[in-house]
Backbone as JSON, one array per atom type, in Angstrom:
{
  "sequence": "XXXXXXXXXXXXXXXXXXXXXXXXXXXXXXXXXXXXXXXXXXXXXXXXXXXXXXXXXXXXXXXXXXXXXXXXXXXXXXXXXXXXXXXXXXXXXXXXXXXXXXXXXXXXXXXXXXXXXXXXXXXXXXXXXXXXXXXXXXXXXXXXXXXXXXXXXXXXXXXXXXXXXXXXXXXXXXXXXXXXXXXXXXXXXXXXXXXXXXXXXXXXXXXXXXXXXXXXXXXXXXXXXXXXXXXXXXXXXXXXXXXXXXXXXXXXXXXXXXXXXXXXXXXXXXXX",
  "N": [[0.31, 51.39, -7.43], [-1.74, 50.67, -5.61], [-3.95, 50.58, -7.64], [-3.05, 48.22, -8.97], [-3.25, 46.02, -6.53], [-5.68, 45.79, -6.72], [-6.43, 44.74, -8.91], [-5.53, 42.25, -9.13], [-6.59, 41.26, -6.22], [-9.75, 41.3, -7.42], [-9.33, 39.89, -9.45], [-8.8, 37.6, -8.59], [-10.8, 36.83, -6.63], [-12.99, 36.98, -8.7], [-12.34, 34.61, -9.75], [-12.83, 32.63, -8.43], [-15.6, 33.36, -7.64], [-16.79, 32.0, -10.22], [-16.08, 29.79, -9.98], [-17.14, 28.91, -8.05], [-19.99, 29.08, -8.98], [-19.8, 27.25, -10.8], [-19.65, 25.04, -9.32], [-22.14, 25.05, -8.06], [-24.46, 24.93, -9.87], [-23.78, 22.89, -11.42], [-22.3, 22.42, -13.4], [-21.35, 20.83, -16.9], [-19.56, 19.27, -19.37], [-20.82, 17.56, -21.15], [-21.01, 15.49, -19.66], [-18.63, 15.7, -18.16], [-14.62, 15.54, -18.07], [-14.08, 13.56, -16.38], [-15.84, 11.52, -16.79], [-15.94, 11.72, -19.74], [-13.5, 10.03, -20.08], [-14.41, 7.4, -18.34], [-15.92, 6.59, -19.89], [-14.62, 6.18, -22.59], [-12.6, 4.19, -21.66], [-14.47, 1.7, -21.22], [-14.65, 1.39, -23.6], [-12.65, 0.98, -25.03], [-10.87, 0.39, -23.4], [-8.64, 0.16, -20.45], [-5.53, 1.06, -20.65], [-5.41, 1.26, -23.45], [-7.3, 3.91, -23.68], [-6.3, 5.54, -21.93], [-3.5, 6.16, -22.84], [-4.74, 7.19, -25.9], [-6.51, 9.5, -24.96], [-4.54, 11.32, -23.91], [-2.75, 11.21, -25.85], [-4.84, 12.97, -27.79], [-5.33, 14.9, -25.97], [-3.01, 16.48, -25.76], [-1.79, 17.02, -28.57], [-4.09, 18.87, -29.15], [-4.04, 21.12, -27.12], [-1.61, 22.02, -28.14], [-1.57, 22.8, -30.82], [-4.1, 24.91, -30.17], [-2.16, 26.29, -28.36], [-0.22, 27.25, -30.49], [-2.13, 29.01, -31.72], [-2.86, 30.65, -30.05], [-0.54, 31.86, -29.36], [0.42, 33.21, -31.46], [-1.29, 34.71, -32.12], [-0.67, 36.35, -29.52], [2.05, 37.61, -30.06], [1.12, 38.87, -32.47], [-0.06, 40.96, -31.14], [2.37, 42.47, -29.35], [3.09, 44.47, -29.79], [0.94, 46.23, -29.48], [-0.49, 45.83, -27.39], [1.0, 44.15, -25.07], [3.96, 45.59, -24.83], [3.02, 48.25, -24.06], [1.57, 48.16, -21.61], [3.76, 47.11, -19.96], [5.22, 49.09, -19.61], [3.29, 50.66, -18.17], [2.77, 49.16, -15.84], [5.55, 48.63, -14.82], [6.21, 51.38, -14.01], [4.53, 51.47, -12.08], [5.33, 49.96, -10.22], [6.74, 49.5, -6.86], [8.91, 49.2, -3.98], [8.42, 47.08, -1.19], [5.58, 45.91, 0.99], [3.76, 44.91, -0.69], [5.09, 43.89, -3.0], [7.36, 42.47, -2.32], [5.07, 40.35, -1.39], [4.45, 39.13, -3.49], [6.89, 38.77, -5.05], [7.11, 36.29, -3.21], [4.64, 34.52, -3.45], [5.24, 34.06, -6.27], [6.72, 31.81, -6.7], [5.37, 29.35, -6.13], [4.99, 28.45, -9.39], [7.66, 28.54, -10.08], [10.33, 25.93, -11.24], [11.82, 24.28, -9.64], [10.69, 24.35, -7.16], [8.2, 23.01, -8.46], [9.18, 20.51, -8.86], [9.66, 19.24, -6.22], [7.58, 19.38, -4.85], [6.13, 17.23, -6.63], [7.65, 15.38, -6.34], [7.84, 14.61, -3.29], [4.49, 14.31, -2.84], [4.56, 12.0, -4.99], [5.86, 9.84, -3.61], [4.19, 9.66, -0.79], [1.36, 9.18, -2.17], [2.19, 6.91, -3.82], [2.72, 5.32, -1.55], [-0.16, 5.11, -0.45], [-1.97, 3.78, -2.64], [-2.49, 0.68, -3.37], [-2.36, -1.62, -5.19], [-2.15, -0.81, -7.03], [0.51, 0.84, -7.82], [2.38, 1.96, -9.17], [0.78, 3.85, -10.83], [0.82, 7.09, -9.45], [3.51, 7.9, -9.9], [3.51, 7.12, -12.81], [1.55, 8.76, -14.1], [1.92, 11.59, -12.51], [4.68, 11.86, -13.47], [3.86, 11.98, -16.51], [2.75, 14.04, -16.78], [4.51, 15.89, -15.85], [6.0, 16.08, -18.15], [4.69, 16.17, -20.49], [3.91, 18.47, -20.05], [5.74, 20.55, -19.89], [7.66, 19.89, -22.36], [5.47, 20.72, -24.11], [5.54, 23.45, -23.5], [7.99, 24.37, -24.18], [8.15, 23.69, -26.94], [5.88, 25.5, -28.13], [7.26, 27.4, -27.06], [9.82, 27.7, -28.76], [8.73, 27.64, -31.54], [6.44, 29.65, -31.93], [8.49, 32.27, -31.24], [8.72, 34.8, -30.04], [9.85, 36.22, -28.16], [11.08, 38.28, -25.39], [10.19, 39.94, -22.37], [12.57, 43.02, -21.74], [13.67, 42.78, -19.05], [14.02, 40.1, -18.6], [13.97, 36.87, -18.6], [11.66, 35.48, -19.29], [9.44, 34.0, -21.35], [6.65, 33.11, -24.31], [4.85, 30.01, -23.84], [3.62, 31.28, -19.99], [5.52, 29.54, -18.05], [5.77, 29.07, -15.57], [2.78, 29.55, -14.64], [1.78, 27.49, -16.34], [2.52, 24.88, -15.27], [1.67, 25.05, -12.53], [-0.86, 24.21, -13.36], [-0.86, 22.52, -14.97], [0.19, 20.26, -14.02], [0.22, 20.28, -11.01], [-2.53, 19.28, -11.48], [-2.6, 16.75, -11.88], [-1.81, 15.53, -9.59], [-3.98, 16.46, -8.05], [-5.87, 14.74, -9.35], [-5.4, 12.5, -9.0], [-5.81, 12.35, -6.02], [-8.4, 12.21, -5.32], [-9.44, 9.66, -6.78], [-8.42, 8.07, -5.19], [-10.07, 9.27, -2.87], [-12.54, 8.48, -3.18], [-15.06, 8.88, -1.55], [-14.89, 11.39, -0.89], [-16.42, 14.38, -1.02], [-18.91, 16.65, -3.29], [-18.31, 19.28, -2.78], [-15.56, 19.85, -1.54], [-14.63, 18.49, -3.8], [-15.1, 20.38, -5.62], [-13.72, 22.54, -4.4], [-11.22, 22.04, -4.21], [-10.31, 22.21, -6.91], [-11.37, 24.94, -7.9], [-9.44, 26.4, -6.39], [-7.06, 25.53, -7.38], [-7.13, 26.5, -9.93], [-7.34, 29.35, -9.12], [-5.25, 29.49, -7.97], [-3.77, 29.39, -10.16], [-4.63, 32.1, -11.65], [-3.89, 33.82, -9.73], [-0.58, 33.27, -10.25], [0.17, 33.92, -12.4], [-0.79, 36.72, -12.36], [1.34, 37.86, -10.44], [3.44, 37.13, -12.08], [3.46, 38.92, -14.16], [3.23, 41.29, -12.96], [5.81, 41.47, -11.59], [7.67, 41.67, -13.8], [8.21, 39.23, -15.36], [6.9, 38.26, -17.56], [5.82, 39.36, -20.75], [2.57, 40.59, -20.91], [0.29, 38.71, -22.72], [1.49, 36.53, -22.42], [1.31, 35.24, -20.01], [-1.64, 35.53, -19.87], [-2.6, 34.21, -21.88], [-1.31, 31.82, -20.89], [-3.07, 30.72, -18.94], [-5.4, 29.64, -20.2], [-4.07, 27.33, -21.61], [-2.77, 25.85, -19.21], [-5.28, 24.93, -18.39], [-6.16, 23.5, -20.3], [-4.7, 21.05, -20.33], [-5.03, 20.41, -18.01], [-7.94, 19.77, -18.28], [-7.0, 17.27, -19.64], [-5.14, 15.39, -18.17], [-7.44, 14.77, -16.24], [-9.3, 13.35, -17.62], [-7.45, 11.31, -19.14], [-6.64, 9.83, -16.64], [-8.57, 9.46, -14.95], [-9.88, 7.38, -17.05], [-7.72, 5.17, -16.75], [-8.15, 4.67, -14.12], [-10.5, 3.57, -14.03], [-13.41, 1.09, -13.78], [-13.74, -2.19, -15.26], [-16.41, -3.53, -17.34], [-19.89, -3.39, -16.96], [-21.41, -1.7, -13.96], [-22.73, -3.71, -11.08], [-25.91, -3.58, -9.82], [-26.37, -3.77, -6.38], [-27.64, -6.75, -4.58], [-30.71, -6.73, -3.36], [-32.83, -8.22, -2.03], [-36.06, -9.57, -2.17], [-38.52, -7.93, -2.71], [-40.31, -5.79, -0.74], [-44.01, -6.89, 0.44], [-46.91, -5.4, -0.03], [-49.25, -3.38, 1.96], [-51.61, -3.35, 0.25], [-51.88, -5.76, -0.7], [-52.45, -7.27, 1.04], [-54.68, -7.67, 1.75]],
  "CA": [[0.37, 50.24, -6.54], [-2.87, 50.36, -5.24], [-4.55, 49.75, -8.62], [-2.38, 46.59, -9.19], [-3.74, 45.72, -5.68], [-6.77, 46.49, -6.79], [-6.32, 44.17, -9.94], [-5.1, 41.04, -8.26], [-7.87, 41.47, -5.19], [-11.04, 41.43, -8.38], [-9.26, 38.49, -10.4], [-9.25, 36.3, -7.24], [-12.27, 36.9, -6.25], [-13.57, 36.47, -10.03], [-11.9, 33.21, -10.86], [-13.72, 32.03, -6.94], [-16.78, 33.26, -7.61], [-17.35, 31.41, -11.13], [-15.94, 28.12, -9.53], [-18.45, 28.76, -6.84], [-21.15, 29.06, -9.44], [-20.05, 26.13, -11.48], [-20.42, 24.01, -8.29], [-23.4, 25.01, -7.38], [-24.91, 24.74, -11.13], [-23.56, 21.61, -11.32], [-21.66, 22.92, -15.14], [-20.39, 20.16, -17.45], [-19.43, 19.02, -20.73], [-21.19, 16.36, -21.62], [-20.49, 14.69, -17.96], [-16.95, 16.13, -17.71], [-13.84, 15.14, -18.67], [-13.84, 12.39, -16.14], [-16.89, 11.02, -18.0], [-14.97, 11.09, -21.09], [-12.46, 9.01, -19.46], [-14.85, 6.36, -17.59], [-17.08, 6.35, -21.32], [-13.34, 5.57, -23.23], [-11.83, 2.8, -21.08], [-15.53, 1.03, -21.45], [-14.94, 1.0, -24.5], [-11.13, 0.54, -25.91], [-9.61, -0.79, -22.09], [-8.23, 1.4, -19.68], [-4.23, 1.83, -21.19], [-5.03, 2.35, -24.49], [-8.24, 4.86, -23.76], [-5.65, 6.83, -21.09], [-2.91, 6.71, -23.97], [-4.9, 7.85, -27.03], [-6.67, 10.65, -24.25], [-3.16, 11.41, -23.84], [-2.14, 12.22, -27.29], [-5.38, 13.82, -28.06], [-5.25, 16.11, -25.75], [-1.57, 17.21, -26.13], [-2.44, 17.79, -29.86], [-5.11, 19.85, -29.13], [-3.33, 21.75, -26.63], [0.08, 22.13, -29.22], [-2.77, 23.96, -32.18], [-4.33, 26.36, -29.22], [-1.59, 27.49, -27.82], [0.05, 27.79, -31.19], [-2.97, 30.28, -32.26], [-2.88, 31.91, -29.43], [1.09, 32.24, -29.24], [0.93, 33.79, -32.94], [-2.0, 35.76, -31.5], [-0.25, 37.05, -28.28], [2.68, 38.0, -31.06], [0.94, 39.96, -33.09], [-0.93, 42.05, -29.83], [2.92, 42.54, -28.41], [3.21, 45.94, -30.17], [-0.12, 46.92, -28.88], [-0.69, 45.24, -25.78], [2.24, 43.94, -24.32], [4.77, 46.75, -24.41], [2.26, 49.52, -23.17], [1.39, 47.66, -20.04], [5.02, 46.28, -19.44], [5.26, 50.36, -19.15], [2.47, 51.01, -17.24], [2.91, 48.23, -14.63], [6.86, 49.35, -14.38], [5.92, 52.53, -13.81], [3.73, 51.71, -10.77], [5.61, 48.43, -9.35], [7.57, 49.77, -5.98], [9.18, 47.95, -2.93], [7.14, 47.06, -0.44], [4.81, 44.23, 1.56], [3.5, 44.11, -1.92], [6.03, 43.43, -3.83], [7.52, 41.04, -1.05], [3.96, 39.43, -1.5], [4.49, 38.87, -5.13], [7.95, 37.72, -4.97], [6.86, 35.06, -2.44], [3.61, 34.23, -4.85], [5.83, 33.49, -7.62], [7.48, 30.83, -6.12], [4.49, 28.29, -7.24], [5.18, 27.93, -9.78], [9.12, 27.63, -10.28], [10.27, 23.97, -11.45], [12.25, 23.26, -8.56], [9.69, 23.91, -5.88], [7.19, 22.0, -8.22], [9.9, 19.5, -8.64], [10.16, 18.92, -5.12], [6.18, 19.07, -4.56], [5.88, 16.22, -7.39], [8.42, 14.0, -5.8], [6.65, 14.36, -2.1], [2.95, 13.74, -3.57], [3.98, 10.56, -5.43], [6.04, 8.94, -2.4], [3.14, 9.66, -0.36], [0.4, 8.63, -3.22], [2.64, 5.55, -3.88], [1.91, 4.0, 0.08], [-1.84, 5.33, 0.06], [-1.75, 3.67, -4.13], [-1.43, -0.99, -3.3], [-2.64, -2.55, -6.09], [-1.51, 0.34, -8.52], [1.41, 1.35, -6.81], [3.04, 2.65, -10.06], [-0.14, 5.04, -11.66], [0.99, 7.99, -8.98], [4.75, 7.59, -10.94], [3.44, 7.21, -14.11], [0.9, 10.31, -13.86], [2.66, 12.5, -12.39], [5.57, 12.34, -14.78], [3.64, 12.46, -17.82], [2.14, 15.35, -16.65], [5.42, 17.2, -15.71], [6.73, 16.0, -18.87], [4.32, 16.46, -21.44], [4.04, 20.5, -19.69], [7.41, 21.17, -20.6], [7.94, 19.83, -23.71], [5.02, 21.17, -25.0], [5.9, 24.81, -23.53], [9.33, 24.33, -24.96], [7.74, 23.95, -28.27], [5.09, 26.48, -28.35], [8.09, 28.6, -27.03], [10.44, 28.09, -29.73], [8.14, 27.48, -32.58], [6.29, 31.04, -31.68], [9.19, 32.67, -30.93], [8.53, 36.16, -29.68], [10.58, 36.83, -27.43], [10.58, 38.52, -24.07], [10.51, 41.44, -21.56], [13.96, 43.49, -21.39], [13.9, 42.24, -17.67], [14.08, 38.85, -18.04], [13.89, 35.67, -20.0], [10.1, 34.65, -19.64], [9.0, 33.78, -23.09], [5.4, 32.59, -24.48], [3.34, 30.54, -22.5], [4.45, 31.58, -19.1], [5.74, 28.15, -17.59], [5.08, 29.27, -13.99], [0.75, 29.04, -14.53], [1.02, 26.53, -17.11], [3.1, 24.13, -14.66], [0.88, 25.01, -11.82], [-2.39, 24.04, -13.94], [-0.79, 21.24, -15.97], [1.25, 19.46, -13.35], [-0.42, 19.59, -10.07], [-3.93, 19.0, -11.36], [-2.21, 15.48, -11.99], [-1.94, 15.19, -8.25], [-5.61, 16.43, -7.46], [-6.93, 13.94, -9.3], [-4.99, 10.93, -8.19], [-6.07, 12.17, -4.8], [-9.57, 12.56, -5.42], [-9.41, 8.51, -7.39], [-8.17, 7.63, -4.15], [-10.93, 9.21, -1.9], [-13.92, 8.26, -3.64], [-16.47, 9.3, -0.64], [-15.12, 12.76, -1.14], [-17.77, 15.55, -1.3], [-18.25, 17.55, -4.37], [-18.02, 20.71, -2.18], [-14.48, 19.07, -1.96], [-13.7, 18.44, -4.97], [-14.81, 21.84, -6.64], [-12.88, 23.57, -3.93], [-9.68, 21.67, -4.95], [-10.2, 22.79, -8.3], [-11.27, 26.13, -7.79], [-8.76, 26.76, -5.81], [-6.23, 25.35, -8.26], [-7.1, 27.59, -10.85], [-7.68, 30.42, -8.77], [-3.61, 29.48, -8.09], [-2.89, 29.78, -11.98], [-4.46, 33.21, -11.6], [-2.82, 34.46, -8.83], [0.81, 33.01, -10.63], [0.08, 34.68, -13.83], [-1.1, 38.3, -12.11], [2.92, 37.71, -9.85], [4.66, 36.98, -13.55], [3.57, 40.27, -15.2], [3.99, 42.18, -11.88], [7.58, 41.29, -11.63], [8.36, 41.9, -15.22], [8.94, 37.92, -15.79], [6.41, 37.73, -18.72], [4.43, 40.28, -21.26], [0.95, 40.03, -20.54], [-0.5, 37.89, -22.84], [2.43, 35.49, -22.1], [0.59, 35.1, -18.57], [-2.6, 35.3, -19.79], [-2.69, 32.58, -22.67], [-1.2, 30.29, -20.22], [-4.8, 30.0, -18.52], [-6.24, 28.44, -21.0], [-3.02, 26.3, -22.27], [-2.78, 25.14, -18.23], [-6.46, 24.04, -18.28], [-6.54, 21.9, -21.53], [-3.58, 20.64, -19.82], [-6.16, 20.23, -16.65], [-8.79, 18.29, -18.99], [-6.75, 16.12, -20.31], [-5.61, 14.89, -16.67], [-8.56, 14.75, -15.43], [-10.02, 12.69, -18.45], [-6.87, 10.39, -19.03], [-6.05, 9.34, -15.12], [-10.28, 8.69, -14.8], [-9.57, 6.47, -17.69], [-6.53, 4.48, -16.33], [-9.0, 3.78, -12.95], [-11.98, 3.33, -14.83], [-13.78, -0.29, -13.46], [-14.21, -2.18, -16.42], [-17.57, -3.92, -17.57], [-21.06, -2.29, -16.45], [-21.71, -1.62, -12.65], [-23.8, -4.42, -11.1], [-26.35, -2.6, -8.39], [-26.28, -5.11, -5.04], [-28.76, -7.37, -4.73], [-31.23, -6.14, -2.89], [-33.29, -9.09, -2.21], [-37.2, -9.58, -2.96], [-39.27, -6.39, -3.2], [-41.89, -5.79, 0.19], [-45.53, -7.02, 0.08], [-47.61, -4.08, 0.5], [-50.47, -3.52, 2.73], [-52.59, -3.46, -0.1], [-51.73, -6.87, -1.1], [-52.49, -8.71, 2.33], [-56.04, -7.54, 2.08]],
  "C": [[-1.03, 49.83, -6.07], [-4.13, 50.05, -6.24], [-3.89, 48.14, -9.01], [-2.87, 45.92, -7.8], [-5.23, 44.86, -6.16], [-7.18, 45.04, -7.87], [-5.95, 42.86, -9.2], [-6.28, 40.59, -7.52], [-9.22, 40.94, -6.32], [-10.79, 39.78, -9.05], [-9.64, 37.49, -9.3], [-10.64, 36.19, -6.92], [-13.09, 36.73, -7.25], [-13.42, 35.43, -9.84], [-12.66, 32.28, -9.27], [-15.14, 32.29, -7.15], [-17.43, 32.25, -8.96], [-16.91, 29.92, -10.93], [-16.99, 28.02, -8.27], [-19.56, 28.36, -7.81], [-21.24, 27.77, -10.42], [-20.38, 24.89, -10.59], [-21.41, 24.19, -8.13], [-24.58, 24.61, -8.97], [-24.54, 23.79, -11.77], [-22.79, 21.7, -13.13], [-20.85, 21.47, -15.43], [-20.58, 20.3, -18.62], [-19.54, 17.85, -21.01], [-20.9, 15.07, -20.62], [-19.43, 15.01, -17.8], [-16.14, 15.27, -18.08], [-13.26, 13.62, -17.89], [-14.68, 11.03, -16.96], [-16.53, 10.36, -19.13], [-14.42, 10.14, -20.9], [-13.13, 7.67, -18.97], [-15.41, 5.84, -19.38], [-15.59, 5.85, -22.42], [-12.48, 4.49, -23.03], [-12.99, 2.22, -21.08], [-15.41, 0.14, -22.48], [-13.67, 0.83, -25.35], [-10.34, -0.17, -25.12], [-9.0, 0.33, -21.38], [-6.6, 1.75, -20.18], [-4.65, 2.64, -22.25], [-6.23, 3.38, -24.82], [-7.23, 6.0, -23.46], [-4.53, 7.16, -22.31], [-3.69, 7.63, -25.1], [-5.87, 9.36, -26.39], [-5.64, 11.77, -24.07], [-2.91, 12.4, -24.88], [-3.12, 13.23, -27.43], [-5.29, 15.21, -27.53], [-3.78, 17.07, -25.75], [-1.66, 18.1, -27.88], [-3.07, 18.89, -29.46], [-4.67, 20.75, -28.07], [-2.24, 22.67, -27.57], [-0.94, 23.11, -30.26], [-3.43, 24.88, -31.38], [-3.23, 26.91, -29.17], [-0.66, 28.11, -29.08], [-0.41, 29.18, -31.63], [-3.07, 30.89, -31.67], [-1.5, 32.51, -29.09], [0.71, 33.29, -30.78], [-0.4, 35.04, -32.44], [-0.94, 37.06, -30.89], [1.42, 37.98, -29.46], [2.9, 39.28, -31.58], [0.5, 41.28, -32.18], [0.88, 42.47, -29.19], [3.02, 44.09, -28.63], [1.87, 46.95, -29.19], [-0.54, 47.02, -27.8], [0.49, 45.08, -24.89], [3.08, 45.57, -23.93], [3.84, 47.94, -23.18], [1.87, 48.95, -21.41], [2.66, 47.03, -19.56], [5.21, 47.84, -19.23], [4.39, 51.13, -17.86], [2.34, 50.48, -15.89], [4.46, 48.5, -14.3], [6.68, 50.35, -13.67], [5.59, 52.82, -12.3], [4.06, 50.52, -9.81], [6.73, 49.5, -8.18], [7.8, 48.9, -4.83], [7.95, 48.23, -2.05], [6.46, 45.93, 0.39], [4.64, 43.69, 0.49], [3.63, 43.58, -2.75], [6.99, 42.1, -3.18], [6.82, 39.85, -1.59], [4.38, 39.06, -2.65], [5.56, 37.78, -5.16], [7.94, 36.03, -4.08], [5.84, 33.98, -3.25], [4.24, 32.96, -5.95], [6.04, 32.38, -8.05], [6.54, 29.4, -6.15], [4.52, 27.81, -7.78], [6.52, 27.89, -10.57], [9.29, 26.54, -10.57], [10.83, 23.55, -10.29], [11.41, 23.08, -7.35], [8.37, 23.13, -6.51], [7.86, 20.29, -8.49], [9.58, 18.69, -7.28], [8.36, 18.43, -4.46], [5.71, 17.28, -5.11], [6.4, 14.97, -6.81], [7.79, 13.4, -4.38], [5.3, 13.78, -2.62], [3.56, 11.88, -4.07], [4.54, 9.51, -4.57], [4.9, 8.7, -1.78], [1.62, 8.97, -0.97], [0.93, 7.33, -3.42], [1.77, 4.68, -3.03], [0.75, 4.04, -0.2], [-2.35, 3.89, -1.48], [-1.74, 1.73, -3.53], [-1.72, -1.52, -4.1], [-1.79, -1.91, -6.91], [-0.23, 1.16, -8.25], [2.23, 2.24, -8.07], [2.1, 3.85, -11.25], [0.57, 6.25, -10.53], [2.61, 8.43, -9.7], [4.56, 8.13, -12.38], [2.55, 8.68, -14.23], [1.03, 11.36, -13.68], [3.85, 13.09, -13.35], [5.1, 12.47, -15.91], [3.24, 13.78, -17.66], [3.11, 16.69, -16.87], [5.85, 17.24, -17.24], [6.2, 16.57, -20.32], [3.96, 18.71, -21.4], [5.67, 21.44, -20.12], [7.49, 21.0, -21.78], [7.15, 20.67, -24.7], [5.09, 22.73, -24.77], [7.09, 25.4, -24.16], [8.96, 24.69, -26.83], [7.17, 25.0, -28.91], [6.31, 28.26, -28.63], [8.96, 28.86, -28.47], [9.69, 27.91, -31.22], [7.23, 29.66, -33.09], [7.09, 32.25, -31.9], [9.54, 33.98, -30.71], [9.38, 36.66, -28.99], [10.15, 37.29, -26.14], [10.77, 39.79, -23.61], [12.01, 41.86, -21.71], [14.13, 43.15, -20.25], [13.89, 41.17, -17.25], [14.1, 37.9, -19.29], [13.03, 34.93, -19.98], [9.76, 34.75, -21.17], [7.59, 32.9, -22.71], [5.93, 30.83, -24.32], [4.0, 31.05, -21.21], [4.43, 29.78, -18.86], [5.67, 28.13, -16.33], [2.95, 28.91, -13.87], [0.81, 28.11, -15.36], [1.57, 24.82, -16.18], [2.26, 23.72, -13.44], [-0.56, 24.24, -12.13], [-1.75, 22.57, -14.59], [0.1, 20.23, -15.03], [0.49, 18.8, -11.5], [-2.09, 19.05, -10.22], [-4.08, 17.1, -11.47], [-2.53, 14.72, -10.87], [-3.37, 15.41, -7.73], [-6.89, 15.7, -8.2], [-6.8, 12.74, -9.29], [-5.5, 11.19, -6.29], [-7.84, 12.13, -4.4], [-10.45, 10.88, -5.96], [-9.47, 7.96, -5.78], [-9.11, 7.61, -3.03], [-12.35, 9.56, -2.77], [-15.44, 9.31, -2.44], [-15.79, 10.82, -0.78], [-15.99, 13.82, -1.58], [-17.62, 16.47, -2.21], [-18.37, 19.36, -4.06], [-16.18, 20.68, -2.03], [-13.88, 19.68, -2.74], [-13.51, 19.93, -5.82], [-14.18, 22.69, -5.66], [-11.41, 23.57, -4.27], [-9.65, 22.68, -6.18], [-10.2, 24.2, -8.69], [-10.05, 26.69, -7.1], [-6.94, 26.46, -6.58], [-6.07, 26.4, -9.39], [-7.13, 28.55, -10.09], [-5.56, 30.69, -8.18], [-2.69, 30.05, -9.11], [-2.79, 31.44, -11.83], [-3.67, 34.03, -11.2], [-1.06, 34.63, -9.74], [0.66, 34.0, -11.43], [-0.04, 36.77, -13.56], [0.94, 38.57, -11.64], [3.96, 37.75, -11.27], [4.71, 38.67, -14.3], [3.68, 41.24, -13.94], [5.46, 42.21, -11.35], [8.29, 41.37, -12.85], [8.75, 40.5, -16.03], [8.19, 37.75, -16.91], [5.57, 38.95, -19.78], [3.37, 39.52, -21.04], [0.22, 39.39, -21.22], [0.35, 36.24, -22.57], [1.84, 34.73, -21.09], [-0.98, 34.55, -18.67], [-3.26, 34.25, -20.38], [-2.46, 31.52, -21.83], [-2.18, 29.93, -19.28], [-5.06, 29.02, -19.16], [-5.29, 27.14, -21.25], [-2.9, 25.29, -20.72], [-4.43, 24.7, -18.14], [-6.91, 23.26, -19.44], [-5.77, 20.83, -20.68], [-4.5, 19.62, -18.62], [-6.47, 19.07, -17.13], [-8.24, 17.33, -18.83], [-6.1, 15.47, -19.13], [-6.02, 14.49, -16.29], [-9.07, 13.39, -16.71], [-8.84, 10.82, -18.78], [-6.61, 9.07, -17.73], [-7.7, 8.74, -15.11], [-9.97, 7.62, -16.12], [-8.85, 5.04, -17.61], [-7.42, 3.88, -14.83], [-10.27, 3.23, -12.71], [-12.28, 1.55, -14.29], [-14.08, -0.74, -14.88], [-15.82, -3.36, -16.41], [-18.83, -2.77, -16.55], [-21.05, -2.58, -14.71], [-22.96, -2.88, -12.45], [-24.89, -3.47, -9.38], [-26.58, -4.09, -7.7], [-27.79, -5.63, -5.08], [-29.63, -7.02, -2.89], [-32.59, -7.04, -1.86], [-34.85, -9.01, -2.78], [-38.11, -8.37, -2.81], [-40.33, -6.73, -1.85], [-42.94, -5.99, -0.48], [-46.37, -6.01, 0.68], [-48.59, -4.29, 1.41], [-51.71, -3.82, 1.83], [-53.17, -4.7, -0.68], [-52.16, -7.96, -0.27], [-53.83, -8.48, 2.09], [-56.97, -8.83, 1.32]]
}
């Protein structure tokens, strides 16, 4: 118990300290995936940039998590089982187990059901010109996270713990990562003057959510462990493409004009 403590306690505090350090190091990819998104509606129009962002990244999502589903597969003999033993072994009741069970609860569909539906009422009013992007965003998000976990799941098809019926990716972290990051960045569109101490806390703190879910799934027996752990990565393509489509869809179009400023001061050295 107190190593699974122990284990939980390190990841958190990992997956916080390297979102600390990417804020402060200012880390992108080529300006980030909003970038992508502002640099794509420039240049095709803001639907059909956020659509073909859309597909791309679902594709490219659907061929990862494939390779890493057929991965996680082949590792279940080796990996999986032995730690679905070893973490049995040492799971007992408790605060901590309490804690867990409460945890879990994240990412369930009906409590992010219920999250999704609050957010886009709320996002709607704040939303007046665009009153239907918090709608549309949100549901592609939930929608394209399912389907494509559905797929991965039965295409893969590994199977699951004797204690349950989690199957590859887990759908608790990939729901969390691929569903609300929808919402943190229609809220982030919305408050422009937002500080990027802010924003990378949202984010960090989003992922540092996935973590948490994913450590709660294999501590309750709901997933073998790479089931949990693949769905990191599969909930942050998920992220990207979010983040890159929705900046797309609010993208201003033509170039920025800077304000006119009027005629330039005459120096001192000029009156002489």
């Amino acid at each position: 118990m107190v190593v699974l403590m122990a284990v939980l306690l390190l990841s958190t505090a990992a997956t916080i300290a390297l979102g600390t350090a990417a804020h402060r190091r200012r880390w992108s990819l080529a300006g980030g995936p909003a970038a992508w998104g502002r640099g794509a509606a420039q240049r095709f129009g803001n639907v059909p940039a956020a659509i073909a962002i859309a597909l791309t990244g679902w594709v490219l999502v659907a061929l990862v998590g494939l390779a890493m589903g057929f991965l996680a597969k082949a590792l279940q003999g080796s990996v999986d089982e032995p730690v679905f033993r070893w973490v049995q072994a040492r799971v007992a009741g408790g605060n901590f187990t309490k804690l867990n069970d409460k945890l879990t609860y994240m990412g369930n569909t009906p409590v992010v059901e219920v999250v999704c539906l609050v957010a886009v009422i709320i996002l709607t009013c704040a939303y007046r010109r665009r009153r239907w992007l918090p709608a549309v965003a949100v549901a592609a998000a939930f929608v394209a996270e399912r389907y494509l976990q559905k797929f991965l799941g039965s295409v893969v098809d590994r199977g699951h713990p004797p204690t349950t019926f989690g199957t590859y990716p887990s759908g608790g972290v990939g729901r969390l990562l691929g569903v609300y990051s929808a919402i943190i960045v229609l809220v982030i569109v919305l408050a422009p003057t937002l500080s990027r101490a802010w924003r990378g806390g949202l984010w960090t703190g989003l992922v540092t959510a996935g973590v948490v879910e994913a450590f709660t799934r294999v501590y309750l027996s709901k997933h073998w462990l790479t089931d949990a752990v693949f769905a990191l990565p599969f909930g942050v393509l998920l992220l990207v493409t979010n983040l890159a489509a929705v900046s797309a869809l609010v993208a201003s179009r033509g170039p920025e004009r800077e304000p006119d400023r009027g005629p330039a001061p005459v120096s001192d050295s000029s009156r002489v």
